[in-house]
C-alpha positions in Angstrom: 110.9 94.9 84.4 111.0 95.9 88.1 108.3 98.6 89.0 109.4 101.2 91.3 106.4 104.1 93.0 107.3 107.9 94.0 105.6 108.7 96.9 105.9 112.2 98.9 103.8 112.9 101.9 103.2 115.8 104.2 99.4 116.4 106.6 98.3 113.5 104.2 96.1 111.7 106.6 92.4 112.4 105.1 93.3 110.5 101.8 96.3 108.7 102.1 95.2 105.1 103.0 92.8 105.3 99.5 95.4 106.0 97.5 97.5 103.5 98.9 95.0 100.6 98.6 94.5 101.8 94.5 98.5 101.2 94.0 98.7 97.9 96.2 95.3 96.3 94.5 96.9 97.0 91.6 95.8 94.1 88.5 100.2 94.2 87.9 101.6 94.8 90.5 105.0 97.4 92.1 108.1 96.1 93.7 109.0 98.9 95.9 106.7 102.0 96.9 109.4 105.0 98.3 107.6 107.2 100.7 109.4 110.7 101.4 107.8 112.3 104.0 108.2 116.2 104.5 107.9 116.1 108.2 104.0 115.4 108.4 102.5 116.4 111.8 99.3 114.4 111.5 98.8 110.6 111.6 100.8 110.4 108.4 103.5 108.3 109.7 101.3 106.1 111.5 99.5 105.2 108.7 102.7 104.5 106.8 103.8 102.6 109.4 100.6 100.5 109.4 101.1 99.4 106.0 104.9 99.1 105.9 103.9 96.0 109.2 101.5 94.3 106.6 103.7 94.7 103.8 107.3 94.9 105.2 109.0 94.1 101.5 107.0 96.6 99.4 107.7 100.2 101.6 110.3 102.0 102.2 109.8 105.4 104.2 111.9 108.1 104.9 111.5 110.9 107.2 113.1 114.2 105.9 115.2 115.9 108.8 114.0 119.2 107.1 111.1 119.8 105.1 112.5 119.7 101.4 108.7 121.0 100.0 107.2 119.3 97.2 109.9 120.0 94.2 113.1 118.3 96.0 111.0 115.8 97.7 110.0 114.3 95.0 113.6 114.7 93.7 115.0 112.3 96.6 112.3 110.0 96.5 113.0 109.3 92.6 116.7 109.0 93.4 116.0 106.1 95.8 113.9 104.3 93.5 115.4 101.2 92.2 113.2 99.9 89.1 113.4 100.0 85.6 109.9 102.4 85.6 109.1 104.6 88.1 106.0 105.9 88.5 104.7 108.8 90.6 102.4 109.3 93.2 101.0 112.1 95.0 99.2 111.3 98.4 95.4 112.3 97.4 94.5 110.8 94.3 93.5 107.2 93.3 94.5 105.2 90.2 92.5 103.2 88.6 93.2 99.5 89.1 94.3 98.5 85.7 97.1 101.6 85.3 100.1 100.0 86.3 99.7 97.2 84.0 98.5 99.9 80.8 101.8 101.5 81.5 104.0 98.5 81.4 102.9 97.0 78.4 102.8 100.6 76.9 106.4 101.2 77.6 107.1 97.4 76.7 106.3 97.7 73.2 107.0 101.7 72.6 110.9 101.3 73.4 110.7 105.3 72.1 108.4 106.6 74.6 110.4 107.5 78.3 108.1 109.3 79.8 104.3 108.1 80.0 101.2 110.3 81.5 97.2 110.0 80.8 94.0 111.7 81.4 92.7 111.5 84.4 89.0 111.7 86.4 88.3 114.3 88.3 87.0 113.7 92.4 85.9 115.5 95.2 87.0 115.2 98.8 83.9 112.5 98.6 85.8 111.0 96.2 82.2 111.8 94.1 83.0 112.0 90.9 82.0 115.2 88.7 82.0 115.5 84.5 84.8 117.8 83.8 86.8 119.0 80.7 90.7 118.7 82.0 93.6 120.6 80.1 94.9 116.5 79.4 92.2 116.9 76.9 94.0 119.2 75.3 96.0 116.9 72.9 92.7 115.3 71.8 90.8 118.6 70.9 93.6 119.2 68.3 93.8 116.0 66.7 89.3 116.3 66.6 90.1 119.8 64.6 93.3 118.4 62.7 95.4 120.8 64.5 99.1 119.5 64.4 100.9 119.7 67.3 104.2 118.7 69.4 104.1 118.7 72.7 107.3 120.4 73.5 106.0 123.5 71.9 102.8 123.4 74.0 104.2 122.7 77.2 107.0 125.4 76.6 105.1 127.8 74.7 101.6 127.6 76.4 101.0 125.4 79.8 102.0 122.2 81.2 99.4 119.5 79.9 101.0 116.8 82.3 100.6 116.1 86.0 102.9 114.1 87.7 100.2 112.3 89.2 99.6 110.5 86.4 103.4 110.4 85.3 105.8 107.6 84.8 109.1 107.2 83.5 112.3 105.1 82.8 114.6 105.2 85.3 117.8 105.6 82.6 116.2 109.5 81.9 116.9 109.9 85.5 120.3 111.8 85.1 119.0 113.8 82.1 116.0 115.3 84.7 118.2 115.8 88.3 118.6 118.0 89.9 115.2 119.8 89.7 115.5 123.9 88.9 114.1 125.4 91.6 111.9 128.4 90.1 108.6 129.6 91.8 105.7 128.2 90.9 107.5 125.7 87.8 107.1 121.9 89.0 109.5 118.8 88.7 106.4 117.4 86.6 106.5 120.3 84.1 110.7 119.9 84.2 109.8 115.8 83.1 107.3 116.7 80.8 109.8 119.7 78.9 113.2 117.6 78.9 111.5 114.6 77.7 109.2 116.1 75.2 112.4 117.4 74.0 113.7 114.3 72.8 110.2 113.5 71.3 110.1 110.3 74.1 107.0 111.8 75.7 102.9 110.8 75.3 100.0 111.4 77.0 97.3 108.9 76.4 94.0 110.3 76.4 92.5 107.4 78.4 92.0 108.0 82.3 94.3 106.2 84.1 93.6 108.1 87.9 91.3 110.2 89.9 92.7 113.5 90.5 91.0 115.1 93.8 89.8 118.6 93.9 90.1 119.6 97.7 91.0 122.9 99.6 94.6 121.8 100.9 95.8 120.6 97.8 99.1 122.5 96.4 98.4 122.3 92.6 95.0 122.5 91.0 93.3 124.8 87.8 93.1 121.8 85.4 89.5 121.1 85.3 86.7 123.2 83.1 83.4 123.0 82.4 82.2 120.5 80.5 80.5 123.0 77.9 81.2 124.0 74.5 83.0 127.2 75.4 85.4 125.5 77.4 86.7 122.9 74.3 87.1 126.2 71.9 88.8 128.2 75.0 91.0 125.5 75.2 91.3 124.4 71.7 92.1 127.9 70.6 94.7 128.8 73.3 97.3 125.6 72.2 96.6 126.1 69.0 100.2 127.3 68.2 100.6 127.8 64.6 97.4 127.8 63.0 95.2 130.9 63.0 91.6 131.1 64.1 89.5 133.7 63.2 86.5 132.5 65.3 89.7 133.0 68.2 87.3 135.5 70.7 88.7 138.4 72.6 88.8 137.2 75.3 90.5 133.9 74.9 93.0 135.4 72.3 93.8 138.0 75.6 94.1 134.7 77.4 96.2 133.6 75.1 98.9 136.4 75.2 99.0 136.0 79.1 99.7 132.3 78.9 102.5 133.1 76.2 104.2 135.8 78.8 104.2 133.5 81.5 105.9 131.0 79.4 108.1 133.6 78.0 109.5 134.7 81.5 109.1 131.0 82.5 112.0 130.1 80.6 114.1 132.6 81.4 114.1 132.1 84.8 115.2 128.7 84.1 117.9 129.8 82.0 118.8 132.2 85.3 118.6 128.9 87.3 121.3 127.2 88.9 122.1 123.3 87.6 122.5 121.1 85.3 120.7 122.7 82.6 121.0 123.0 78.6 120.5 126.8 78.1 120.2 126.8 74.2 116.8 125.0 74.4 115.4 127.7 76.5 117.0 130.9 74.6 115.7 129.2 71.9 111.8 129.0 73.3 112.6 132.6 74.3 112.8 133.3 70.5 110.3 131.2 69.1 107.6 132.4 72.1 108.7 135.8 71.1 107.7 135.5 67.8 104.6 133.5 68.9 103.3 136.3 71.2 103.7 139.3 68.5 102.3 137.3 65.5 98.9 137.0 68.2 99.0 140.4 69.3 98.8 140.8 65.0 95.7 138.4 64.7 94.0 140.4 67.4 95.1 143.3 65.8 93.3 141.9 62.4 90.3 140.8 64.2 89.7 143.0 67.0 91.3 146.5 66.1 90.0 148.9 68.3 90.0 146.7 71.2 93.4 145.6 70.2 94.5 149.0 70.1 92.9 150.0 73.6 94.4 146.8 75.2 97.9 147.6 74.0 97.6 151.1 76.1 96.6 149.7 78.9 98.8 146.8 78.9 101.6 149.0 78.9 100.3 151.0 81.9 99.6 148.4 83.7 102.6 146.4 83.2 100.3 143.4 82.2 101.1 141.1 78.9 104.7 142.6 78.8 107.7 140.5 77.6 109.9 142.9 79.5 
């Protein structure tokens, strides 16, 4: 089973060489780390270069003649990966030193799973390490409260519980996820998570498998919460799909509906996408997220009536928590 790493790059200089010493001090080890860089204007290169001299049969590093941004990048450094698993790597993190070989022998003996993610730690730009709740959590909380679940419905219908930082996959799925859409603010990690979840060939194990860093120049973040009883119901109580909650407060039932709009016009701007794309999945979310959003707006209705009422007035004013 060869083992292949995603790497894209840009201005990565402040963490880069840590994360790169976490994937090459692996306990199993990678045959070929693919660096895509976006036209870094730091030392970025240099670094690369550095390590590509000490380990001249592990790197390979392209330098994009145009920055691609984060999205296609990642798309072309996939498609020049040549192992059977290929794992992804952002340029800031750390994984721990036992995660490459948790993910082959989890993919060795689950022949259904294609796509593989975890929980992760969170960091600072110390690399200190700070007790967080993280929405890769979520799964957990549900199974604690015996809340069934599938995670195609909570990634479509709710939020993305997987970061591509802690992603791997089988390199046969690659034709069935490129191209990437291109939609604003909707990530190739979110794409993975979606088509594979799909197919029921996706899992997130709720062990921590990397150290995601919380810093000021990073592109994605939101996926840490306190680590307070508030935040497990919040967070509990906005993926729980299908079940209802009376305890559900205002305010995270209003959460709630917001989550489900975005989702709703989520999906169809990747039906009004250009590619390679199966539209029926997503007109169908737009139905089932539909239904999902108006039988919430009903439990709010049943449990908070006058607020309910004054929120529906306002929403429409204000254009907020609209489907159209």
């Amino acid at each position: 089973m060869k083992l292949s790493v995603a790497m894209c790059t840009y201005n990565g200089e402040k963490f880069l060489k840590e994360q790169l010493d976490s994937i090459i001090n692996q306990t199993v080890k990678v045959d070929e780390i693919i660096v895509c860089d976006d036209i870094s204007t730091d030392t970025t290169l240099q670094i690369l270069a550095t390590y590509n001299e000490e380990y001249p049969n592990l790197f390979k590093i392209y330098k994009n003649e145009i920055n691609l941004k984060s999205v296609k990048n990642f798309e072309k450094a996939i498609g020049l990966c040549t192992g059977d698993i290929i794992f992804l790597s952002d340029q800031d993190d750390v994984w721990v030193l036992n995660k490459v070989e948790v993910y082959k022998n989890y993919f060795a003996t689950n022949s259904r799973i294609n796509v593989l993610a975890s929980n992760g730690y969170c960091i600072d730009e110390q690399g200190k390490e700070h007790e967080k709740y993280a929405i890769w959590d979520v799964p957990q909380f549900l199974r604690e409260k015996n809340i069934d679940f599938n995670y195609f419905e909570l990634i479509s219908y709710i939020a993305n519980i997987a970061t591509g930082a802690s992603m791997a996959f089988r390199k046969k799925i690659v034709s069935d996820i490129l191209p990437f859409p291109i939609i604003k603010d909707f990530h190739h990690d979110e794409w993975i998570a979606i088509m594979s979840s799909k197919k029921n060939s996706f899992e997130l194990l709720n062990d921590k498998y990397f150290y995601y860093r919380i810093h000021e120049n990073q592109q994605v973040g939101g996926v840490f919460y306190k680590k307070e009883e508030n935040s497990k119901i919040g967070l509990t109580n906005l993926f729980n799909i299908h079940q209802k909650d009376t305890s559900a407060s205002l305010v995270n039932i209003k959460r709630k509906l917001k989550k489900i709009v975005a989702a709703y016009h989520r999906n169809k701007a990747i039906i009004a996408s250009e590619g390679k794309i199966n539209n029926s999945i997503f007109y169908e979310n737009l139905v089932n997220i539909e239904n999902l959003f108006y039988s919430t707006q009903m439990d709010m209705k049943s449990n908070y009536p006058i607020a309910s009422f004054l929120l529906k007035i306002s929403d429409k004013i204000l254009n907020k928590r609209q489907l159209n």
